[in-house]
ROFI-757452 format. One record per atom (N, C-alpha, C, CB): z, x, y; residue in three letters. Coordinates in steps of 0.05 Angstrom, whole numbers, plus 5000, padded with zeros to 4 digits. Glycine has a CB too. Layout:
# residues N
ZXYala/...
# end
This chain:
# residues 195
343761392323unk/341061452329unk/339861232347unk/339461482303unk/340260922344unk/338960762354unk/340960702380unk/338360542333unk/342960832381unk/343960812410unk/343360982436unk/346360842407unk/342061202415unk/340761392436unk/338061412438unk/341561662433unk/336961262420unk/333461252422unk/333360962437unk/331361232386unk/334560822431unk/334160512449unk/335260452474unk/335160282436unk/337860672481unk/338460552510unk/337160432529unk/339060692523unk/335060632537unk/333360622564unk/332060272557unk/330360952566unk/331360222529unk/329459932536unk/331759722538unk/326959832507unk/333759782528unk/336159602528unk/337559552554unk/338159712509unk/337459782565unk/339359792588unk/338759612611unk/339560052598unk/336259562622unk/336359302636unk/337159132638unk/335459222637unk/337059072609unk/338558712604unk/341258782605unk/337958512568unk/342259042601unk/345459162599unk/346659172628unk/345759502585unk/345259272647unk/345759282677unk/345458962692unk/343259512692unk/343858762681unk/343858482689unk/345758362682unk/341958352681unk/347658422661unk/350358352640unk/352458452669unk/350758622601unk/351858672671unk/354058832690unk/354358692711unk/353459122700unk/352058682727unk/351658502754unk/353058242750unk/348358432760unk/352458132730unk/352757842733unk/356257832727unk/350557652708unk/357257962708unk/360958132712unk/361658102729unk/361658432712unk/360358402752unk/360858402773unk/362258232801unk/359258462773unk/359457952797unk/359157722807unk/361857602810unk/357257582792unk/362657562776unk/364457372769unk/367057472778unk/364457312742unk/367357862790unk/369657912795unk/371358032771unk/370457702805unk/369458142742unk/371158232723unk/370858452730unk/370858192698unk/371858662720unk/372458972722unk/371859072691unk/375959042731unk/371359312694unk/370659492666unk/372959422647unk/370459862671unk/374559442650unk/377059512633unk/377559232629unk/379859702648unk/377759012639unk/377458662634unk/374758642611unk/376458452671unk/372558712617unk/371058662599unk/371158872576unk/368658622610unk/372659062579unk/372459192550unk/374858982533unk/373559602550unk/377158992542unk/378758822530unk/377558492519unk/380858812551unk/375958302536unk/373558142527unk/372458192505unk/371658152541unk/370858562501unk/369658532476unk/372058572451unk/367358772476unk/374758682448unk/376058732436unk/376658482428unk/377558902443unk/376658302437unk/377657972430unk/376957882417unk/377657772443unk/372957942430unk/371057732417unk/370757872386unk/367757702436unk/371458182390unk/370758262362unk/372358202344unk/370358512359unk/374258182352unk/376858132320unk/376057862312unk/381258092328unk/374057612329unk/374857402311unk/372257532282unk/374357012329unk/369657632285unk/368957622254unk/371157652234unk/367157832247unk/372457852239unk/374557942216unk/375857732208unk/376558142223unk/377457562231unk/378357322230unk/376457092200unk/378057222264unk/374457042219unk/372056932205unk/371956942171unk/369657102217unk/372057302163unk/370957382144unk/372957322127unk/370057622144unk/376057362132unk/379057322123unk/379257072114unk/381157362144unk/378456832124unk/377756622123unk/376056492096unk/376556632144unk/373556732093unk/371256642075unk/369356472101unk/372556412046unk/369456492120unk/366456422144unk/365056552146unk/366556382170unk/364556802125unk/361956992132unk/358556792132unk/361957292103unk/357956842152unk/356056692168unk/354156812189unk/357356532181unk/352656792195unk/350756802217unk/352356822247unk/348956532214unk/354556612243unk/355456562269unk/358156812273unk/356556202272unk/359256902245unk/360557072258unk/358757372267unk/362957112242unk/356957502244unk/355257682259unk/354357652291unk/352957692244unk/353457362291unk/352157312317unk/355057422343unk/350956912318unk/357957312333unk/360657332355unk/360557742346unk/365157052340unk/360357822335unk/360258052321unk/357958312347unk/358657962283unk/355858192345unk/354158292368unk/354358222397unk/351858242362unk/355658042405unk/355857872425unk/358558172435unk/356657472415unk/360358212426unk/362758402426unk/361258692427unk/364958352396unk/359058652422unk/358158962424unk/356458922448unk/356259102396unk/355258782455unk/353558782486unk/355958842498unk/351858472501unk/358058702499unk/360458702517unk/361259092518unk/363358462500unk/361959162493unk/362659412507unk/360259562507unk/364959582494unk/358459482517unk/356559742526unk/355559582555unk/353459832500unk/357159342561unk/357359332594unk/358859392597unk/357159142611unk/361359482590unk/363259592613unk/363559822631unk/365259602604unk/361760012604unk/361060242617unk/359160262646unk/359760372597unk/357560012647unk/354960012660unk/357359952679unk/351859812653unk/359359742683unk/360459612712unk/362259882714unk/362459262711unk/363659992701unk/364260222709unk/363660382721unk/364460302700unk/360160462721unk/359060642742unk/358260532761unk/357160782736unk/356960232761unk/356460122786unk/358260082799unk/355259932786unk/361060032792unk/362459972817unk/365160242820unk/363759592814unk/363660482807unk/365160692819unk/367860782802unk/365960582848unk/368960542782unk/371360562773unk/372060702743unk/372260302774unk/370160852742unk/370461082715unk/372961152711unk/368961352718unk/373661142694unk/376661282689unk/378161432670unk/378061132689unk/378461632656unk/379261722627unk/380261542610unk/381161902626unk/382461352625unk/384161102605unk/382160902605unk/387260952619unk/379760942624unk/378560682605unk/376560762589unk/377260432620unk/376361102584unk/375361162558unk/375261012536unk/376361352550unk/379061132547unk/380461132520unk/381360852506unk/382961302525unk/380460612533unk/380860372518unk/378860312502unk/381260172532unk/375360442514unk/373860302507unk/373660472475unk/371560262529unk/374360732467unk/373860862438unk/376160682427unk/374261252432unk/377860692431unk/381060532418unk/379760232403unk/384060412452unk/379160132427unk/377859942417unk/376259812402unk/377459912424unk/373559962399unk/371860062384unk/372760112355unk/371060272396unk/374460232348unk/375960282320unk/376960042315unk/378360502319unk/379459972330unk/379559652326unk/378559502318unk/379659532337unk/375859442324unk/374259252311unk/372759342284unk/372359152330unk/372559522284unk/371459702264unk/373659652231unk/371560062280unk/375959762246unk/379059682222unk/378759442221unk/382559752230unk/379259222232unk/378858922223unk/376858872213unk/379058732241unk/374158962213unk/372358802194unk/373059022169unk/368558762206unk/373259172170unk/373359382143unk/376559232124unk/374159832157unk/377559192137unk/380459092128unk/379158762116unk/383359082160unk/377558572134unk/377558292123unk/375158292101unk/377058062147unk/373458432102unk/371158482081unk/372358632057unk/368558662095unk/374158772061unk/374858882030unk/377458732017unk/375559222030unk/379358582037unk/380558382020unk/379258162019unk/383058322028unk/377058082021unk/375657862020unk/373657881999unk/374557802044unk/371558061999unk/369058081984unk/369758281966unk/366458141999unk/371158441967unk/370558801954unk/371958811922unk/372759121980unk/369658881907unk/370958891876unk/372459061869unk/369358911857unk/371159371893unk/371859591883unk/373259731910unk/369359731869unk/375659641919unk/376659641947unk/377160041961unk/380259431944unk/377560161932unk/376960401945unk/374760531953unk/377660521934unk/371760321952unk/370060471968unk/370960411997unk/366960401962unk/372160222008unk/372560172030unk/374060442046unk/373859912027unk/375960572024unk/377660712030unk/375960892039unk/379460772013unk/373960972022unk/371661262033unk/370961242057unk/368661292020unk/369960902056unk/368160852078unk/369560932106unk/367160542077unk/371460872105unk/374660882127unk/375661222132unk/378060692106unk/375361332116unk/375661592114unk/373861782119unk/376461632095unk/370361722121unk/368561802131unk/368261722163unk/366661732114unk/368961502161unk/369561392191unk/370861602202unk/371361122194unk/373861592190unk/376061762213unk/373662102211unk/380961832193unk/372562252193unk/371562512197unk/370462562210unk/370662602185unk/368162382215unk/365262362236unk/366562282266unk/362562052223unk/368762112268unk/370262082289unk/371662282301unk/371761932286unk/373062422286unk/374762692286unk/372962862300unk/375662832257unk/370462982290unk/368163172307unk/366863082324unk/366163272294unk/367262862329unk/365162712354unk/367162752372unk/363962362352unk/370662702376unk/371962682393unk/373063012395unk/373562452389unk/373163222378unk/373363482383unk/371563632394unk/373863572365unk/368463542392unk/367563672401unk/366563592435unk/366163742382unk/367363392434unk/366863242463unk/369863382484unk/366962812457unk/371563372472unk/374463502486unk/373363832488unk/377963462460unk/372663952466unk/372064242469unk/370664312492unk/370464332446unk/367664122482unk/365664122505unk/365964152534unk/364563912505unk/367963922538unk/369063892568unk/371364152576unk/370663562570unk/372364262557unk/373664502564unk/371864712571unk/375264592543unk/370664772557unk/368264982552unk/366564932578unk/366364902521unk/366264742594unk/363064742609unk/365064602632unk/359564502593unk/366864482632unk/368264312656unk/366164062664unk/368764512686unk/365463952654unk/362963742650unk/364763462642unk/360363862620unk/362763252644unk/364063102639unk/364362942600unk/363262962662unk/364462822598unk/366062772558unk/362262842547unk/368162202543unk/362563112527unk/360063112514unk/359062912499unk/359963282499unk/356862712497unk/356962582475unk/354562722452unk/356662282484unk/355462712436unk/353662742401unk/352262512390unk/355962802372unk/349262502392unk/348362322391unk/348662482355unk/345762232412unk/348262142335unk/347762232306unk/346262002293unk/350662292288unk/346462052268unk/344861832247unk/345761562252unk/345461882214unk/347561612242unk/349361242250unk/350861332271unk/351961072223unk/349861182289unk/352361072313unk/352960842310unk/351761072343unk/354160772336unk/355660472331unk/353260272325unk/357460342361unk/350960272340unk/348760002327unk/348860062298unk/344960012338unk/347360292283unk/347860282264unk/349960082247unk/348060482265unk/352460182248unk/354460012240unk/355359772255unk/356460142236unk/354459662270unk/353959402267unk/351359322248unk/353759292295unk/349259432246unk/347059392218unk/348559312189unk/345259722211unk/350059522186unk/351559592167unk/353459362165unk/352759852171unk/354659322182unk/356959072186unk/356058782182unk/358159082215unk/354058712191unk/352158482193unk/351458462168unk/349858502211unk/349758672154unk/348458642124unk/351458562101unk/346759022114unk/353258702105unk/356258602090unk/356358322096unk/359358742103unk/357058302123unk/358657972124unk/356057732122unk/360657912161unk/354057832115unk/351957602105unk/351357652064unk/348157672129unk/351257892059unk/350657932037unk/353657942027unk/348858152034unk/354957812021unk/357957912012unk/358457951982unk/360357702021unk/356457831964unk/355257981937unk/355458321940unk/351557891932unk/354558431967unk/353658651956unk/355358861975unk/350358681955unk/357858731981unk/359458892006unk/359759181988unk/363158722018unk/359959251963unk/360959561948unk/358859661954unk/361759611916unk/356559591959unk/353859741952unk/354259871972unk/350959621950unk/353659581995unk/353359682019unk/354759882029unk/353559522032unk/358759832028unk/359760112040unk/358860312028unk/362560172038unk/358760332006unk/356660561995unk/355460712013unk/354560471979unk/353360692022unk/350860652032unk/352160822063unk/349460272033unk/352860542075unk/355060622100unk/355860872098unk/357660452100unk/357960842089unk/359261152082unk/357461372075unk/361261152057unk/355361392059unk/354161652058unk/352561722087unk/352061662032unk/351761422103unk/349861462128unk/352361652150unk/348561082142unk/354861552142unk/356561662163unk/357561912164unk/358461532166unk/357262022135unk/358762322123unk/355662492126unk/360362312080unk/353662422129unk/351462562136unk/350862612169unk/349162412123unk/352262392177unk/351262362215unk/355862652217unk/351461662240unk/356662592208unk/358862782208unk/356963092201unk/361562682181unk/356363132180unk/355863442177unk/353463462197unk/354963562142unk/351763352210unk/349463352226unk/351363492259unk/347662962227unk/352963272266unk/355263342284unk/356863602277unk/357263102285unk/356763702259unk/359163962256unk/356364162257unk/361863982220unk/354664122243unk/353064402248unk/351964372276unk/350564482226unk/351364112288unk/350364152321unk/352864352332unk/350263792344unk/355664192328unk/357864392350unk/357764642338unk/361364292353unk/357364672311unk/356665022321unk/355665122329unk/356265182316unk/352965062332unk/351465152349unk/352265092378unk/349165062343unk/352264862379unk/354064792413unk/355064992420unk/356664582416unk/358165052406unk/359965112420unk/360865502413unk/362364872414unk/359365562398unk/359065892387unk/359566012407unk/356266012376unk/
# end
């Protein structure tokens, strides 16, 4: 939700990120790989017992990053399907490493993690079927499904864990129902979508 209600005020400082990329001579697909780096160290961090300020802070720092690559991607023309597909690939990646270091680290009750991970893959599953459908269906380019939780969201979600680590069960809790609700929100849009 907050990725699609906040772009437009965000995106300035996101296109100044790009430029200044640009500058330095990185490419989309260099800085998505950048954010994939910077993101594994929280997990690192959390595996550790450094849940901190400073890894949330390396945690968001990895998320500006992939939402410039997209921006240098259009500015300098080099859109590409594979660097979709690095930048969703990726995205999970960091997503499985903090879910993996927060539940062998903090989690009492490690099969909420399992839900939480398994609501993940569902809501993922219809976001990426109906975006493939979409683009069959209309010849357009990848549909996106805006929902409840998107990725800011779960970085919210992710941040509140690796600072509150008392309350990481609650929280996936919580997580997980925000994500199995933004899933059925996505399956009744594509029916309607795609009927």
């Amino acid at each position: 939700m907050l990725d699609t209600k906040a772009r437009s005020i965000v995106q300035p400082f996101i296109g100044k990120c790009a430029e200044m990329f640009i500058r330095w001579g990185l490419s989309a697909n260099q800085v998505t790989l950048l954010a994939l780096v910077i993101g594994l160290i929280p997990a690192i961090m959390m595996t550790m017992g450094l849940s901190s300020l400073l890894a949330v802070s390396i945690l968001w720092l990895s998320g500006l990053f992939d939402a410039v690559d997209g921006t240098i991607a259009r500015k300098t023309n080099t859109m590409s399907p594979f660097g979709s597909v690095m930048d969703i690939t990726f995205d999970r990646l960091v997503e499985i490493s903090l879910l993996i270091s927060i539940a062998y680290r903090y989690s009492n009750a490690p099969m909420v993690f399992v839900v939480l991970a398994s609501s993940i893959i569902l809501s993922m599953t219809i976001f990426l079927t109906v975006g493939a459908a979409s683009e069959k269906a209309s010849e357009k380019s990848f549909y996106y499904q805006p929902g409840l939780a998107e990725r800011t969201e779960g970085f919210i979600l992710f941040s509140l864990m690796m600072i509150f680590t008392n309350y990481v069960d609650i929280l996936a809790m919580i997580f997980s129902g925000l994500i199995l609700l933004t899933a059925c929100q996505r399956f009744i849009e594509a029916y309607k979508h795609l009927r």
